[in-house]
Kinemage of the C-alpha trace (Angstrom):
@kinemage 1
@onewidth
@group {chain A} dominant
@subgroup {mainchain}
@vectorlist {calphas} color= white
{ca unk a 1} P 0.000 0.000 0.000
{ca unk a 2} L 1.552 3.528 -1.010
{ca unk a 3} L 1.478 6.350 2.025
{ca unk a 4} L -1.010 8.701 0.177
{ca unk a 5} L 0.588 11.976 1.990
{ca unk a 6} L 3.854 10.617 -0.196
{ca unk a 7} L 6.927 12.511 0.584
{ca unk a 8} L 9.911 10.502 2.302
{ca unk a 9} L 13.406 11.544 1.138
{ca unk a 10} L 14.378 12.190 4.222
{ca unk a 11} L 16.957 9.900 5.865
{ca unk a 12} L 15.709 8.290 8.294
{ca unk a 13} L 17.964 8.774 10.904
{ca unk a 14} L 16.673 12.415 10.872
{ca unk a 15} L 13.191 11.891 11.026
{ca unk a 16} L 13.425 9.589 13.909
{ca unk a 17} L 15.565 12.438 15.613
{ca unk a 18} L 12.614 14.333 14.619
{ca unk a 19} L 10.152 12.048 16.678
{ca unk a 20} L 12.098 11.791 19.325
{ca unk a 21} L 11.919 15.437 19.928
{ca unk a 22} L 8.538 15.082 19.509
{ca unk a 23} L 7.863 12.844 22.182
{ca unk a 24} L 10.153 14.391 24.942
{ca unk a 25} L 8.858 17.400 24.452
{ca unk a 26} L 5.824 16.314 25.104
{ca unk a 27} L 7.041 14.754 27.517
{ca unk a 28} L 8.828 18.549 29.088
{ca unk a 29} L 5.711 20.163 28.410
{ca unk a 30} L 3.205 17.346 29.880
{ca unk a 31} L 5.590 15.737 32.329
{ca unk a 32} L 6.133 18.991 33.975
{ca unk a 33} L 2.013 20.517 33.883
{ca unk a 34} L -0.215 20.274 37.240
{ca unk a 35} L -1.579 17.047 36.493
{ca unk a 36} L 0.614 15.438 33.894
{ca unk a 37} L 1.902 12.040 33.369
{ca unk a 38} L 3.989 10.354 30.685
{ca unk a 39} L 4.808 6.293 30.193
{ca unk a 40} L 7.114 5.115 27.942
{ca unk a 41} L 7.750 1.758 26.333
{ca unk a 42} L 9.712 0.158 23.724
{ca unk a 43} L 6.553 0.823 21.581
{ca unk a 44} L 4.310 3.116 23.199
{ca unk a 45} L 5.235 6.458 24.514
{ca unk a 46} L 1.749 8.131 26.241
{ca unk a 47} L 0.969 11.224 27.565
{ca unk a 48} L -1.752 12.444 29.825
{ca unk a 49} L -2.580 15.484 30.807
{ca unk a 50} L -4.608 14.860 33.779
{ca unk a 51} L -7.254 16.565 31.973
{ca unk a 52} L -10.425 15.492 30.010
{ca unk a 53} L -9.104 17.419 26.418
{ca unk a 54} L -7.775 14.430 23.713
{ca unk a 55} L -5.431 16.586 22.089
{ca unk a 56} L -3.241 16.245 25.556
{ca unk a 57} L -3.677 12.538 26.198
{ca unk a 58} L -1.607 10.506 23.261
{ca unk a 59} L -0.386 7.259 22.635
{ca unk a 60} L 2.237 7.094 19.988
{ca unk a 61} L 2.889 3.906 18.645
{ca unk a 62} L 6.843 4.349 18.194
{ca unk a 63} L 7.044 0.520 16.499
{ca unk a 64} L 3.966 -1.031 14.488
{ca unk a 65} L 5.879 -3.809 13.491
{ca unk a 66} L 5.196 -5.692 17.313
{ca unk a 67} L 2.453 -6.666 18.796
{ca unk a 68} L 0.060 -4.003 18.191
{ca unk a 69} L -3.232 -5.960 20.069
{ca unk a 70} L -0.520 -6.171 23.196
{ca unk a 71} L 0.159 -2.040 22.814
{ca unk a 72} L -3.481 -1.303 22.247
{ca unk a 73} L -4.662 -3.050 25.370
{ca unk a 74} L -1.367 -1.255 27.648
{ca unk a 75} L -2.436 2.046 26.017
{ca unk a 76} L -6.676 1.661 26.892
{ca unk a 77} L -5.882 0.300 30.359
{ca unk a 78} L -3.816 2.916 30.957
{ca unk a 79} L -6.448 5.729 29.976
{ca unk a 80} L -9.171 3.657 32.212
{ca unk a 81} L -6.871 3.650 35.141
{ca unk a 82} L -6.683 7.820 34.282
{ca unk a 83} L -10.321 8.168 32.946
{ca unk a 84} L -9.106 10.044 30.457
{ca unk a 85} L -10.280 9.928 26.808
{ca unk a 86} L -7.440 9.551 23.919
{ca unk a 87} L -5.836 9.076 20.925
{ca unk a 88} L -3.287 6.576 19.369
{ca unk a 89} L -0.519 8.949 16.801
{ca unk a 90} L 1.258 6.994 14.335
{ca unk a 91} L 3.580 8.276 11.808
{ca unk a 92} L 2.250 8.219 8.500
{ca unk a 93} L 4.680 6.140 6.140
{ca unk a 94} L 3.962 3.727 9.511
{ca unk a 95} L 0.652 4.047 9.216
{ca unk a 96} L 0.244 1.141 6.491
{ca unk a 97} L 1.582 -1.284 9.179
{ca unk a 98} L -1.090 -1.218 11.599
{ca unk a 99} L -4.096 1.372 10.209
{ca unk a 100} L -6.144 -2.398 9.838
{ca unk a 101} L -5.462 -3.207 13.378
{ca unk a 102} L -6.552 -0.443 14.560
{ca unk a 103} L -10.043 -0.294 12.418
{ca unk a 104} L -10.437 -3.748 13.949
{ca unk a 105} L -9.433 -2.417 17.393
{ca unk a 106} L -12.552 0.391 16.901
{ca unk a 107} L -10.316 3.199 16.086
{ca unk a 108} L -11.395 5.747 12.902
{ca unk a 109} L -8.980 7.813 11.408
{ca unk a 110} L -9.951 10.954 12.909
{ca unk a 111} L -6.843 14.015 11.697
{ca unk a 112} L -3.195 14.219 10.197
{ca unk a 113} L -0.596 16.868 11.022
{ca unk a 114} L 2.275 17.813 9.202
{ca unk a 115} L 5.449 16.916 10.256
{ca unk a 116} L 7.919 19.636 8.885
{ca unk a 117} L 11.609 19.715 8.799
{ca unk a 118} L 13.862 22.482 7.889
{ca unk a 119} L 16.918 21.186 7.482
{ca unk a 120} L 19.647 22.680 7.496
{ca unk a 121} L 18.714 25.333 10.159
{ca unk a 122} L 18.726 28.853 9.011
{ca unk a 123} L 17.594 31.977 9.894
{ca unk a 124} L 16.076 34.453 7.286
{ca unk a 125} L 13.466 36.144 8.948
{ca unk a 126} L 12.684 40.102 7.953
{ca unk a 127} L 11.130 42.618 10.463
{ca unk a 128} L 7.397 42.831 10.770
{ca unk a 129} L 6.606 46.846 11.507
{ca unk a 130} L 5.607 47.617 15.651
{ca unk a 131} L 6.812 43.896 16.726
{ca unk a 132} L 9.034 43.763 19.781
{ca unk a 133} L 9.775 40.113 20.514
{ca unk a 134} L 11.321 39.732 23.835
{ca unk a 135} L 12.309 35.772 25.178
{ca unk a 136} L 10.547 34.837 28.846
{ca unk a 137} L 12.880 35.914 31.440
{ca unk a 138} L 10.425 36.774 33.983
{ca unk a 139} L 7.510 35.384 36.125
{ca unk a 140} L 5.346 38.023 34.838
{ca unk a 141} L 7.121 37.636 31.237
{ca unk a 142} L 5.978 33.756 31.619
{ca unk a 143} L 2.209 34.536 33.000
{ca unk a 144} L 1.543 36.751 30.058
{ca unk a 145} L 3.005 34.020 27.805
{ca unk a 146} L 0.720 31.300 29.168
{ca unk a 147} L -2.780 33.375 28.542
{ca unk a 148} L -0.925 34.032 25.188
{ca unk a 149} L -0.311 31.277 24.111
{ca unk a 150} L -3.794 29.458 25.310
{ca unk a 151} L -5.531 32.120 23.830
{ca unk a 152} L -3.734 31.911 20.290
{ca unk a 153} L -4.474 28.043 20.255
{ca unk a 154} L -8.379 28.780 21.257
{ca unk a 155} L -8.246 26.984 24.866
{ca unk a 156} L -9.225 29.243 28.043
{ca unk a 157} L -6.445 31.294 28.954
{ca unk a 158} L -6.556 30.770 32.531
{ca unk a 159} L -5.692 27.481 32.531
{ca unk a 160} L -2.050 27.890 30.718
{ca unk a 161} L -0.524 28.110 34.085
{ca unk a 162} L -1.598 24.547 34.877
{ca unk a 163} L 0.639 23.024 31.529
{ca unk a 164} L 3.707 25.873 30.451
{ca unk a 165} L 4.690 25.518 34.066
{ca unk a 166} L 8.142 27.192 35.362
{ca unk a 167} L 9.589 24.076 35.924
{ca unk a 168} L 8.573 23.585 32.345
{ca unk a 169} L 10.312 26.898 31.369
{ca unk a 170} L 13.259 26.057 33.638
{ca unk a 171} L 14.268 22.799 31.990
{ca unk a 172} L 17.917 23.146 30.261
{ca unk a 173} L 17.503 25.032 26.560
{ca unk a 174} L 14.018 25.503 26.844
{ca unk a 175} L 13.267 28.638 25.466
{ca unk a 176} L 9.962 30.953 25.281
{ca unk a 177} L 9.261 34.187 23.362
{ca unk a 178} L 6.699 36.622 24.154
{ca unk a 179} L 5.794 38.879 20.968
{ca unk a 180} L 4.493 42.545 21.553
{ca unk a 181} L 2.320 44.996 19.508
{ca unk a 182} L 1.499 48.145 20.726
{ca unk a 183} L 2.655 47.478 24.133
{ca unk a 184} L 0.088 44.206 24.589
{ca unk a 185} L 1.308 40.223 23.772
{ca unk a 186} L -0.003 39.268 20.978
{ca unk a 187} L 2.059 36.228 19.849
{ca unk a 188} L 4.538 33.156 21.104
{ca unk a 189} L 6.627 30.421 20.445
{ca unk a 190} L 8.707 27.965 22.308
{ca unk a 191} L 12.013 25.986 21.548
{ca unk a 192} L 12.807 22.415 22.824
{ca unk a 193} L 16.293 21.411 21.993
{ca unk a 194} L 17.041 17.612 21.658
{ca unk a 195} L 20.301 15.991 20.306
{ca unk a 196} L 20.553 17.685 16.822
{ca unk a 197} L 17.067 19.276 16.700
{ca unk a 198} L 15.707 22.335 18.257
{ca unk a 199} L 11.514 21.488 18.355
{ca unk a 200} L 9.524 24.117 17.462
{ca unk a 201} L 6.433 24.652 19.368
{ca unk a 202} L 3.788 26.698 21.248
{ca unk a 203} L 3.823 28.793 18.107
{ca unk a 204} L 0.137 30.858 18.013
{ca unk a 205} L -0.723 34.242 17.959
{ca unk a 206} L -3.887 36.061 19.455
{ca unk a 207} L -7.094 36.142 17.001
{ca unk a 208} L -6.656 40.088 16.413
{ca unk a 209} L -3.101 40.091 15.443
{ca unk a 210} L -3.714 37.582 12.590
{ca unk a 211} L -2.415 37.720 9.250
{ca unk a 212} L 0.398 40.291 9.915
{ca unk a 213} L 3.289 37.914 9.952
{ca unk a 214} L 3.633 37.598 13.674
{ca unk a 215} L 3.571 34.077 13.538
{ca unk a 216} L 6.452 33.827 11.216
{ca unk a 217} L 8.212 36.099 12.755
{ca unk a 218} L 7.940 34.209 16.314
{ca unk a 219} L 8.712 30.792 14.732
{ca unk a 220} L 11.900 32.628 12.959
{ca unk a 221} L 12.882 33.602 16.988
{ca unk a 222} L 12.366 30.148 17.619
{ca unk a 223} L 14.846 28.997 15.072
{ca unk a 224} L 17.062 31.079 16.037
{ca unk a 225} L 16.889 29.793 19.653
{ca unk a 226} L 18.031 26.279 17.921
{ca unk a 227} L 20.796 28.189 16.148
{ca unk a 228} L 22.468 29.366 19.225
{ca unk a 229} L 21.838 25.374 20.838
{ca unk a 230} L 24.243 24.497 17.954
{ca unk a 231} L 21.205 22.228 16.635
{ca unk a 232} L 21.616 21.595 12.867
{ca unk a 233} L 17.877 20.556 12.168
{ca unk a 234} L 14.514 22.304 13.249
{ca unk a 235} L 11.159 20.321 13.386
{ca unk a 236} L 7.438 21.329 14.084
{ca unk a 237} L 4.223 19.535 13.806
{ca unk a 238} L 1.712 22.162 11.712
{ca unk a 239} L -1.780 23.171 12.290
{ca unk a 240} L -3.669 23.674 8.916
{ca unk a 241} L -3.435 27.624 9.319
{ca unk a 242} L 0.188 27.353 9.884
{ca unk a 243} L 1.576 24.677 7.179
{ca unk a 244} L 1.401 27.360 4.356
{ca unk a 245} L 3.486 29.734 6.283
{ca unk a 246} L 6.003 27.007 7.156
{ca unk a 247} L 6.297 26.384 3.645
{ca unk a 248} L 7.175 28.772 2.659
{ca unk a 249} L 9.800 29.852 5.252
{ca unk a 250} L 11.083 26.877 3.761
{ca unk a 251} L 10.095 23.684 5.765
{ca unk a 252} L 9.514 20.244 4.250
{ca unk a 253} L 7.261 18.023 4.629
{ca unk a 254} L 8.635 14.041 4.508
{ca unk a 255} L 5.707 12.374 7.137
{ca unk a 256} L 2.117 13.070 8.733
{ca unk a 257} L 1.560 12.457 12.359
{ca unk a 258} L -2.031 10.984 11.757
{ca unk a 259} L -3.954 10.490 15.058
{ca unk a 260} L -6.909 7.727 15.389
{ca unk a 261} L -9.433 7.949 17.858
{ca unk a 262} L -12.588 6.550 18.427
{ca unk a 263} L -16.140 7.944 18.193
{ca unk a 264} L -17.420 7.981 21.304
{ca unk a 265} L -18.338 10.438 24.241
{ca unk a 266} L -16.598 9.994 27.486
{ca unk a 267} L -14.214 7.512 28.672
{ca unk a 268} L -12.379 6.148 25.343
{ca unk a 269} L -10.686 2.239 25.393
């Protein structure tokens, strides 16, 4: 069966440097929240949030070619233990391997997500006119970039304190930036540096600052971040709105991160 999101010249070695960052910085950002927890296995690596939202309780299945029934069943007891709903993640040229077992297991394929790779690292970003971008220094610096950054991504502001912790923002090369316009935040971005990738994440920017190049801008200080780690490779999974702009600062696209979940209310698994 061909992947039908295609692209995969990447080595490989990168791209699973490229999960990898993925998953611990995940596991930084969920590992390190009010109620977070993360499990690892040889082929499962979950994270919960403590919190009844999907999007923050994953399993990834890291290697599809084991025994998927065995990962399935560590994966749903674990969420019943939590009562937590969730969703497995598989990377799509992986997808092939076990998308039957997981139909069969009651899982519909629910979403994909760009994985994007620039590669190598650079930094061309221009000036956008009245943005200051400043990197979180402060406690105040980091409470304005939580409601920031949870407003941007369309999740109630208040609770960002409970998942971009400080111990979050303390970890070693973790970095956050805060942009400004007309002396208010108005857009963010984070960098989490793993061996030979920085991770670019937490990348939004508030709903009346859109479409002035503010997010581009705050994903460019985010690169840049990586640059000064030494890290030759910078990787970001893509929300629809921001794959274009990606694009066309230059990221690739070699895989999908295509998440299966299934459709039900409540308690999933």
């Amino acid at each position: 069966m061909t992947d039908p999101l295609a692209p995969l010249p990447m080595d490989n070695q990168l791209l699973h440097a490229c999960d990898v960052n993925y998953w611990l910085s995940n596991a930084a950002f969920l590992g390190t929240s009010v109620k977070g927890e993360v499990v690892e296995s040889h082929d499962l690596f979950i994270t919960s949030s403590g919190f009844p939202e999907t999007e923050f309780n994953r399993a990834f299945l890291k290697a599809p070619d084991g025994d998927l029934a065995a990962a399935f069943e560590r994966a749903e007891a674990y969420f019943r233990r939590v009562e937590l709903p969730f969703a497995f993640t598989v990377r799509s040229d992986r997808e092939a391997e076990c998308a039957e077992a997981l139909r069969s297991a009651g899982y519909g394929r629910q979403a994909e997500m760009p994985g994007m790779v620039l590669a190598p690292i650079r930094d061309e970003s221009s000036p956008v006119s009245g943005l200051e971008i400043r990197e979180v220094t402060t406690g105040d610096d980091l409470a304005r970039f939580q409601e920031t950054a949870f407003e941007g991504f369309g999740f109630p502001k208040q609770a960002g304190h409970l998942f971009i912790t400080e111990q979050f923002h303390g970890m070693p090369g973790v970095k956050l930036y805060l942009g400004w316009m007309d002396g208010e935040p108005a857009c963010t971005s984070g960098m989490v540096p793993t061996p030979g990738v920085a991770g670019i994440y937490w990348v939004s920017t508030i709903e009346a600052h859109r479409k002035r190049g503010l997010g581009e801008a705050l994903t460019w200080a985010a690169v840049r971040g990586g640059i000064e780690r030494g890290c030759p490779v910078a990787s970001l999974q893509a929300s629809e709105m921001g794959a274009p702009v990606y694009a066309r600062m230059g990221f690739e696209t070699p895989v999908h991160y295509v998440k299966y979940g299934r459709p039900i209310s409540g308690v999933q698994g």
